[in-house]
Each structure stands twice: as structure tokens, then as C-alpha cells.
N, C-alpha and C positions, 0 to 999 in steps of 0.2 A: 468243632465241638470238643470240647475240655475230655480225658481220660480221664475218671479217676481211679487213681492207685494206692493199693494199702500203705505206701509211705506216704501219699496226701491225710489220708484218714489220720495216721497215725499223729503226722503235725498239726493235724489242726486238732485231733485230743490232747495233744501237749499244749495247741493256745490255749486251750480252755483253760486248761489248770492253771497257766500263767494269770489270766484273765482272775479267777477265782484266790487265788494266792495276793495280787494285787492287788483286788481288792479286801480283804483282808486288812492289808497292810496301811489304806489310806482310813488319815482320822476323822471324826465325826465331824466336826467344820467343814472336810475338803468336800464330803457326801451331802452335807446339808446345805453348803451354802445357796443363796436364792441364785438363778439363772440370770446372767447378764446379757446385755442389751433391750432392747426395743419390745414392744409385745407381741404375742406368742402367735406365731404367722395358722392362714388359718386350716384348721383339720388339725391342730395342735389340743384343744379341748378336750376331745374324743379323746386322748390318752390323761390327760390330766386330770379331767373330773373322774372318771374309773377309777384312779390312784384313792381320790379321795373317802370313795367307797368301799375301797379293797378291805381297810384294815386301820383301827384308829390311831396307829400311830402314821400311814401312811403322808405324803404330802404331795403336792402336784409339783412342787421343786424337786421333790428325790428323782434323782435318774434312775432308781428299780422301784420305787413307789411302795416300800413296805421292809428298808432295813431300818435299823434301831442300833443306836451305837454301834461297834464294831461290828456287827452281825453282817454276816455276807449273805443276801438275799437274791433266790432267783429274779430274772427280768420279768417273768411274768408272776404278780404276788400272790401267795397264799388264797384261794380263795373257797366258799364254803357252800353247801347247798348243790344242788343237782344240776350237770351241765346241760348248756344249749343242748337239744335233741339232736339239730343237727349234726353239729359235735361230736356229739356222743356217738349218735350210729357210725359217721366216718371213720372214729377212733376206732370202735367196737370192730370193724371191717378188716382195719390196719393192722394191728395188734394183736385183740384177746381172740378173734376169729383165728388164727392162723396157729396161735397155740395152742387150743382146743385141737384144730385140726392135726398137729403134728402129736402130742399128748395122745390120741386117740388111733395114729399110725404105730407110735413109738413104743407105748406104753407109760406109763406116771402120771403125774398132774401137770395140769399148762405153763408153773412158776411161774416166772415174773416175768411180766412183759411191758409196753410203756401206755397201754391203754389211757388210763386214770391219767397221766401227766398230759398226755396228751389232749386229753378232752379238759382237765383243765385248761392247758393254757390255750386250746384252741376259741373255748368259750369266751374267756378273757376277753380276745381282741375281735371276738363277735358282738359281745356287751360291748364294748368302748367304739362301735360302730369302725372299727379301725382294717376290720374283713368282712366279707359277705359269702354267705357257701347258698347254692344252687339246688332244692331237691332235688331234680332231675339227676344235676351233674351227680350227687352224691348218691344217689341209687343207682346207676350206670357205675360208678365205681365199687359200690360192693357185691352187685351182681358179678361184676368182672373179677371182683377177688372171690368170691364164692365159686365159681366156672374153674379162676386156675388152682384151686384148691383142693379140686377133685381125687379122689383115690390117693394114693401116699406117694408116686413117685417122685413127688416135687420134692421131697423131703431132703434137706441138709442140715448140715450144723452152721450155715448161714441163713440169715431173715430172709422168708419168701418173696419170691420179685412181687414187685407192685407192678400191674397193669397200666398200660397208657392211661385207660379210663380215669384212673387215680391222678392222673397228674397236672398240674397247672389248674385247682378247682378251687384254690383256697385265692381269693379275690381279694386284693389291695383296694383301698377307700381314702387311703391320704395323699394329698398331693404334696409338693418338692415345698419343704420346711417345714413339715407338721413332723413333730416328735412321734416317732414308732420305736418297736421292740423289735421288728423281724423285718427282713425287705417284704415280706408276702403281707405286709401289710401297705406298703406304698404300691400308689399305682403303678402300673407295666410304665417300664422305662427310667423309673427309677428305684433304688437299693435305699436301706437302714445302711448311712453312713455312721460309724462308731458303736452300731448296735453289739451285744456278745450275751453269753449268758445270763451276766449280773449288769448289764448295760445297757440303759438305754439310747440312741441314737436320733438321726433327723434324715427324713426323706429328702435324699441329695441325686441328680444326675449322675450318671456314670462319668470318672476320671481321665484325663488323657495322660497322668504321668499319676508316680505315687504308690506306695505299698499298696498290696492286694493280695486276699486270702489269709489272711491272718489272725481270722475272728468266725467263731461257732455261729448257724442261725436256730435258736434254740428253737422257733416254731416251726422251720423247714425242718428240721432233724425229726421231730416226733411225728411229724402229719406227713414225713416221707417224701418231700417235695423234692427230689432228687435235681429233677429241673430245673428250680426258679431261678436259676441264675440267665437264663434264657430269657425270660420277662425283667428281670431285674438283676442286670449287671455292674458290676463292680468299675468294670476296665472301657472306655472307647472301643480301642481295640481288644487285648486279651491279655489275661493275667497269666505272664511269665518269671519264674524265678521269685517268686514272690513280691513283681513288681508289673506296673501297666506298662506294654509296648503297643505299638502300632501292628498292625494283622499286616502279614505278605500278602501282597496282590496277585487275585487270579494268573498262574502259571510259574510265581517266584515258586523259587527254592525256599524247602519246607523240610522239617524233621518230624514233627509232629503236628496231627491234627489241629493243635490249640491254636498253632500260629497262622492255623489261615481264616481264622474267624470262625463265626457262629455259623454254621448250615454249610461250611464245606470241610474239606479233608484233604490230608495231606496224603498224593497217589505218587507212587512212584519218586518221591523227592518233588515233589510237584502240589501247590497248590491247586484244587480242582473242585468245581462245583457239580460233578454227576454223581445223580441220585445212587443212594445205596442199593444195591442188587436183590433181587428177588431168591427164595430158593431155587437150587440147580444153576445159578450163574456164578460166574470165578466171585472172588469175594474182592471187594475194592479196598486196598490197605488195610487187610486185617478184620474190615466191616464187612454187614449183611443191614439190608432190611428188618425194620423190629421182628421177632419170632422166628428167624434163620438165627441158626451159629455157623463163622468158618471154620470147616475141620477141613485140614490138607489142602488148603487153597480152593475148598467152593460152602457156596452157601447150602448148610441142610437143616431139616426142620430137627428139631429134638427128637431122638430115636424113644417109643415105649417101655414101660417098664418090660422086663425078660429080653427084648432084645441085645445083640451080640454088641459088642463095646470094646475099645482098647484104653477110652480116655475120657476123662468126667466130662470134655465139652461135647462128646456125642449124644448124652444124656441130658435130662430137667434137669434132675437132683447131682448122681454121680453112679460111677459104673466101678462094679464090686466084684470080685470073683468070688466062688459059691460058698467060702468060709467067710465071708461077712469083710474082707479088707480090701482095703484101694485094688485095684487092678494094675493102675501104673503110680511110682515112688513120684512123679516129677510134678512137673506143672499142665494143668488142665490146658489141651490145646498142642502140648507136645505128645511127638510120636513116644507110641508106649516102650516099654521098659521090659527088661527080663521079669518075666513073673505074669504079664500084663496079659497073654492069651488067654484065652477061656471065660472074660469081664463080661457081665450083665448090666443091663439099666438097670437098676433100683434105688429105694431111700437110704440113706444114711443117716441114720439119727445121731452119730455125735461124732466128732474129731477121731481121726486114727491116726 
């Protein structure tokens, strides 16, 4: 299973703006011209006639279905009037809930958060029949984000985790060749080959060779779908180096998890498929079971807010000593630091 690390985030905020920058830069012919080849394979509709409702300048030819001359246009367009309910509550969950709740630990107002974008464009590709959301699923997810939301120790100055229950709920409806905006709109098993911000794409199989990760999924980013790359992969194997290779096989030599495929891990220098550990068991590579952290080589559950600390992974949120500042200078997960005795669990409402 793929790591990610703030120098991933950080590149693939740089494609975007490539992606945004580039388009910009391409002229009105290159963006308007009509789509070549043969007719539009099917579940292709479902995105094109929505274009043509979006916005009257819109066309079912544009690849973002609502730029106008040079204008650089999100992938999902402009759209006006009160979103799908479902939508909406899931976003409301995601989002404006979680800022209300830290706003109300913290003190101030909840600022800006991506609610609104989010329920738009999640409506979007609900109207164009292009996803389907579940009430059940989606009231089991905000129940679960209501539960880990409780009292303030979750509190950081990063976005509060999303619960399993949230995850893998926004359902793909096109099958391989229908034109989408996001892979979570193609069915499990296949990806938005070409999709990005301002791009639209085509539901294509996963690659056995070929760049990978190079491109933002603008409806997984807002509806949190941390996941989807598990339903809908990029790579055969796994995307290394910014490119598709083949996965080590159970027992090869391994450096990282990524390279031994989806649902196993790299142990010991070792490709290995046993399950991840429970709390109170040694931690396998660095992992635990969801809801354990490894601290010092075993899995333990999150210590309570006032409990004793040396290091933010002992903690929800992060572990502060009684004048309000880090407890240890380093990285979460190393052993603490001079200064680091005397740390509590508590919230942190903003960077130090």
C-alpha cells in the first residue's frame, strides 16, 4: 500500500499548477476543437449532456465543459442552485462539521473550509449519473465523523482524519471509454486516464508501463477519498518513481511498502502478506492495524487528552508541555528531545 509523504503532496500541488498554467496557455481552437474518432463509447453521455446544461456557453466537445476563450475552467463546471442532499450532508460531515468543531475548541470562526466546492462538484457527477452515494453508507460516515469529533483532543493544525466509514462511498457508474472527470467516477478497476483539475479524461484499465501520479483527482481531493486508488489504479503493478513497474513477489527483496503491491508490505526487507498487528503487538514495518499507532516498536491505542507524552505519535491530536508548545523539536514518532519531559495529550490549534 502506497505511503504518502509531504513531498508527494507537495508534487502533485506543483502538477496542478502545471496543469492550470498549461492550460492557460493552450488557444481556443486547441480547447474547442470537436473530439476525433468514431462515436462516443457508451456511459459517455452521462458526462456530455450535463456539459450541455451546465452553462450556455458550455459544449459536450469541451474537455472541462464550461471554459470560454482563454479562461481556465475547473473540470467540474460552474454550477448554480442547491446541491444533491446527499452531497451535501456528506460534504457538510467532511468539511464545515469539523471546523465548527475545532472553531468551538479553539476559539474564532470556522473560516474557510472546502464544503461548498465540495458539494458542488460532488453533485455534479451525481446529476450526470456519473456516481451514486448510498444513504446508509453516507449516514454511517457522518455518524463516524460526529463520534471522532468528540471533545477537542483531536485537534491540530492538520485536517481531521476521516474515518474508514468515509471511505470508498462515492461509487463509479462508467464503464472503460465513457468520458469522466475523476476515477471515482469509473467503475472499481478502472481510473480517469488524462483526467486533472481543468481536464477531462476517459475511463481506461490500469497501465503495465507509462508515467503515473502526475495528475490531481479534483473529486477524490474534496470528498476525501484518500483511498481510491485501491478501487481504481493507475499502475498494474505500482507506481514507482513516477512511473508503472511490476510489484515484487511475495518474499522478493523490498524497500518500501509500495513495491509489493496493494494489501501487502514490505517486512524486514521482505515482501510479506501478514496482516497488520493489533494493539499490544510489535508493529509490522513501521504499521499497526487502523486505530493503533507504533510508538517504540509496538502498537498502542492514542493516549487521552491529560495523559503523559513525550511525542505527538502518542497522542490523537499532539503532545504539549504546560506552556502551550511542542514537547519534543523533532518528528512525530521519534524519541523525544531535551525539553520533551513533562508533555501532555492535548489540542493544538495552530502550527508552532
Amino acid at each position: 500500500m502506497p505511503v504518502s509523504t509531504d513531498g508527494d503532496r507537495l508534487r502533485r500541488l506543483c502538477a496542478a499548477a502545471l496543469v492550470m498554467q498549461l492550460g492557460a496557455a493552450c488557444s481556443r481552437a486547441q480547447r474547442s476543437a470537436p473530439d476525433a474518432g468514431a462515436a462516443a463509447p457508451p456511459g459517455a453521455n452521462a458526462l456530455s449532456s450535463e456539459d450541455a446544461g451546465a452553462s450556455a456557453a458550455s459544449s459536450p466537445a469541451s474537455p472541462v465543459g464550461g471554459a470560454a476563450g482563454d479562461e481556465v475552467a475547473p473540470v467540474y463546471p460552474r454550477a448554480h442552485g442547491a446541491p444533491e442532499p446527499l452531497a451535501g450532508r456528506l460534504c457538510e460531515a467532511l468539511h464545515a462539521l469539523p471546523a465548527r468543531r475545532k472553531a468551538a475548541c479553539c476559539g474564532g470562526g470556522a473560516g474557510f473550509h472546502a464544503a461548498a466546492e465540495c458539494a458542488r462538484s460532488l453533485s455534479f457527477a451525481v446529476r450526470a449519473g456519473a456516481v451514486t452515494l448510498s444513504f446508509d453508507e453516507v449516514t454511517r460516515c457522518v455518524e463516524a465523523m460526529e463520534r471522532s469529533l468528540e471533545g477537542c483532543d483531536w485537534v491540530s493544525p492538520l485536517a481531521a482524519p476521516v474515518p474508514p466509514a468515509c471511505e470508498g462511498i462515492v461509487r463509479g457508474a462508467l464503464g472503460e471509454g465513457a468520458r469522466c472527470r475523476s476515477s471515482l467516477e469509473c467503475v472499481d478497476g478502472l481510473r480517469c486516464e488524462g483526467a486533472g483539475p481543468t481536464d477531462a479524461g476517459s475511463c481506461r484499465p490500469p497501465r503495465a508501463a507509462g508515467p503515473c501520479g502526475l495528475s490531481v483527482d479534483a473529486l477524490a481531493a474534496v470528498t476525501r477519498q484518500s483511498r481510491h486508488a485501491d478501487a481504481h489504479p493507475e499502475c498494474g503493478g505500482h507506481c514507482a518513481g513516477r512511473a508503472c513497474a511490476d510489484d515484487v513477489p511475495l518474499g522478493g527483496r523490498c524497500e518500501a511498502h509500495a513495491a509489493c503491491g496493494r494489501g501487502r508490505r514490505c517486512v524486514d526487507a521482505r515482501c510479506s502478506e501478514a496482516p497488520l498487528p493489533p494493539i499490544g503487538a510489535a508493529c509490522l514495518g513501521g504499521l499497526c492495524a487502523p486505530g493503533a499507532r507504533c510508538v517504540d516498536g509496538r502498537c498502542a491505542a492514542p493516549k487521552a487528552e491529560g495523559e503523559a507524552c513525550a511525542r505527538d505519535a502518542e497522542c490523537r491530536a499532539a503532545c504539549v508541555r504546560p506552556d502551550g508548545r511542542a514537547a519534543v523539536a523533532g518528528v512525530a514518532g521519534v524519541a523525544g528531545v531535551a525539553g520533551g519531559a513533562g508533555g501532555v495529550c492535548a489540542k493544538r490549534c495552530a502550527a508552532r
